[in-house]
C-alpha positions as CSV (number, residue, x, y, z in Angstrom):
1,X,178.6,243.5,28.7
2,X,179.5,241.1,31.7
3,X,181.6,242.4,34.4
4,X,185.7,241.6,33.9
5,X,188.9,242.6,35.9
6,X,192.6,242.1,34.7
7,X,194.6,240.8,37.4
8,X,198.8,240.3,37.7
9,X,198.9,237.1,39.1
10,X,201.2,236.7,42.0
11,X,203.9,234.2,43.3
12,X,202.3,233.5,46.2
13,X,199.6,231.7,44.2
14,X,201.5,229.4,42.4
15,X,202.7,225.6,43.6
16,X,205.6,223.0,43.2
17,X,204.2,222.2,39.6
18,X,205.2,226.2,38.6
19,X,201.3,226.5,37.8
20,X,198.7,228.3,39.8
21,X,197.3,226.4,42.5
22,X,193.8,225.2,42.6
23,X,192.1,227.2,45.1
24,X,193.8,230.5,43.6
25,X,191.3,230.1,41.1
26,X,188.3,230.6,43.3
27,X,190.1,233.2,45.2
28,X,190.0,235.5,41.7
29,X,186.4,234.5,41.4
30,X,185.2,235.6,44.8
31,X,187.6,239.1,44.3
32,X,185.9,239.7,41.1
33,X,182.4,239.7,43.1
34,X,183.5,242.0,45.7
35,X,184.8,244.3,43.3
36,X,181.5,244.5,41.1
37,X,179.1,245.1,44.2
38,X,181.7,248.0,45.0
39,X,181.5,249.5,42.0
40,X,178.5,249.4,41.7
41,X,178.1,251.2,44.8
42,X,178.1,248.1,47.1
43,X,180.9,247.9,49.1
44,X,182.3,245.5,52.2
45,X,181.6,248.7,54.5
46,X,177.9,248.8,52.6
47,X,177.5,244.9,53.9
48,X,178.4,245.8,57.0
49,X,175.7,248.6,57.2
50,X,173.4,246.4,56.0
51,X,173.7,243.3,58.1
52,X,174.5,241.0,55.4
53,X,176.9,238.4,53.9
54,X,176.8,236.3,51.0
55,X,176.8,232.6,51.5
56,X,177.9,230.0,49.0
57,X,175.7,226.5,48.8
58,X,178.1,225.1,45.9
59,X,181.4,226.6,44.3
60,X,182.0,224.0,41.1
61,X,185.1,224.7,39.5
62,X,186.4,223.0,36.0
63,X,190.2,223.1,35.0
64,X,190.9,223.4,31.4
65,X,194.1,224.9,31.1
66,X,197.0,225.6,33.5
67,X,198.0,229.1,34.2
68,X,202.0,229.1,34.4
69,X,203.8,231.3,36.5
70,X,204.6,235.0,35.1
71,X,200.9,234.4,33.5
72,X,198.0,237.5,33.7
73,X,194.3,236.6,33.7
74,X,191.2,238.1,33.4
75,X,188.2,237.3,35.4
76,X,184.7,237.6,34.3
77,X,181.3,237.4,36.2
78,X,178.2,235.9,34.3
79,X,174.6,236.3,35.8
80,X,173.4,233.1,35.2
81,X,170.3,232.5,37.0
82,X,168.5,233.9,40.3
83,X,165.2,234.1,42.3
84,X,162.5,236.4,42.1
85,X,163.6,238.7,44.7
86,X,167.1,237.7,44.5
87,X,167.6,235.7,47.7
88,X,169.4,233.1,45.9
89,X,171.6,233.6,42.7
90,X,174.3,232.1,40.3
91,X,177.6,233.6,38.4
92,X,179.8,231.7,36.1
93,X,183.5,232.9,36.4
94,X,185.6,232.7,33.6
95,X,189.4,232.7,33.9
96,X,190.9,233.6,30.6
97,X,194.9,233.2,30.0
98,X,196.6,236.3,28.5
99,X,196.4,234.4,24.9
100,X,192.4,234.4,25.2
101,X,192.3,230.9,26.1
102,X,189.8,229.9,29.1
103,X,191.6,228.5,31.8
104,X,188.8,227.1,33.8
105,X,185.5,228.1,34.9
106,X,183.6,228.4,38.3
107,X,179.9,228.6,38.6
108,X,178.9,229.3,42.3
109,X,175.5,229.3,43.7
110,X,174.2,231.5,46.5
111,X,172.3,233.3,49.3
112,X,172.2,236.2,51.8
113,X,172.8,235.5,55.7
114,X,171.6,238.1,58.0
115,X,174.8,238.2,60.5
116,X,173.2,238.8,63.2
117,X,170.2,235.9,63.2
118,X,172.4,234.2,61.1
119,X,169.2,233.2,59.0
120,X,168.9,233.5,54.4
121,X,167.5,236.6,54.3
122,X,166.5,238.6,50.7
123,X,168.9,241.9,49.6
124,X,168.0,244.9,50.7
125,X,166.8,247.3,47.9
126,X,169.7,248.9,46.9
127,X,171.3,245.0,46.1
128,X,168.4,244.3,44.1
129,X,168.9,247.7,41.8
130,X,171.9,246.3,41.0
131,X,171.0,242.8,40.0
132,X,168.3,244.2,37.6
133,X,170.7,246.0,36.1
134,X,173.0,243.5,35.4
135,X,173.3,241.8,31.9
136,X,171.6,238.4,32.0
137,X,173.4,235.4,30.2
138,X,171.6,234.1,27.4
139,X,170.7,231.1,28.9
140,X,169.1,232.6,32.6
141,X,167.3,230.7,34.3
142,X,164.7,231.6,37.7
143,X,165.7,230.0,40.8
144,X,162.5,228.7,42.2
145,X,162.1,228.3,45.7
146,X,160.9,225.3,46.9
147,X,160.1,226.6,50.4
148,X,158.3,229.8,51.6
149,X,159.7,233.2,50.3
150,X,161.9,234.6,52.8
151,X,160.7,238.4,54.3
């Protein structure tokens, strides 16, 4: 099973229209990601120690239904495709209305930045553990890299 978090939505991410705003959306997506490295025994202090960030090349969001204030979601992640070693990957995000209904989706595609040469770097081993042990979508696909493997 993919990962999912219920969330209470809040006031503060809702507009003049009385329907969450656009970029609340993504904000939900990128909170689920946190909260899967950390439970899987990832955290932001484990970044830290490690020297890395994540780094997003594209964030593609799709609106299908609006999400009215009052409204709960639940937020999936989706391992949809990555690199041999990991240095690059993609999740689909599913925001799904309290009926079942998808709200939209977000598929993001990204890399790891050392912080301090601020250079892509590949996951250190522990990371890796955890993507092989995530559930692959059905339809997976390999990133291939189209320049020389990074470390």
């Amino acid at each position: 099973m993919n990962f999912e978090i219920a969330f209470p939505t809040i006031w503060a991410n809702f507009d003049a229209n009385a329907h969450m705003r656009h970029t609340a959306y993504n904000d939900y997506a990128a909170e689920v990601r946190s909260r899967f490295f950390a439970s899987n025994g990832f955290s932001l202090t484990d970044f830290a120690k490690h020297n890395i960030g994540p780094v997003l090349f594209t964030e593609n969001t799709k609106f299908y239904r609006e999400i009215l204030i009052g409204e709960n979601i639940k937020v999936n992640l989706i391992f949809i495709a990555a690199s041999s070693k990991f240095e690059r990957f993609k999740f689909n995000h599913q925001i799904i209305k309290e009926d079942g209904v998808i709200s939209a989706e977000i598929e993001i595609y990204g890399a790891w930045i050392d912080l301090t040469q601020r250079k892509l770097t590949t996951p250190p081993q522990q990371m890796i553990d955890i993507f092989n042990d995530l559930e692959k979508s059905a339809d997976f696909e390999e990133i291939v890299l189209k320049s020389k493997p990074l470390n």
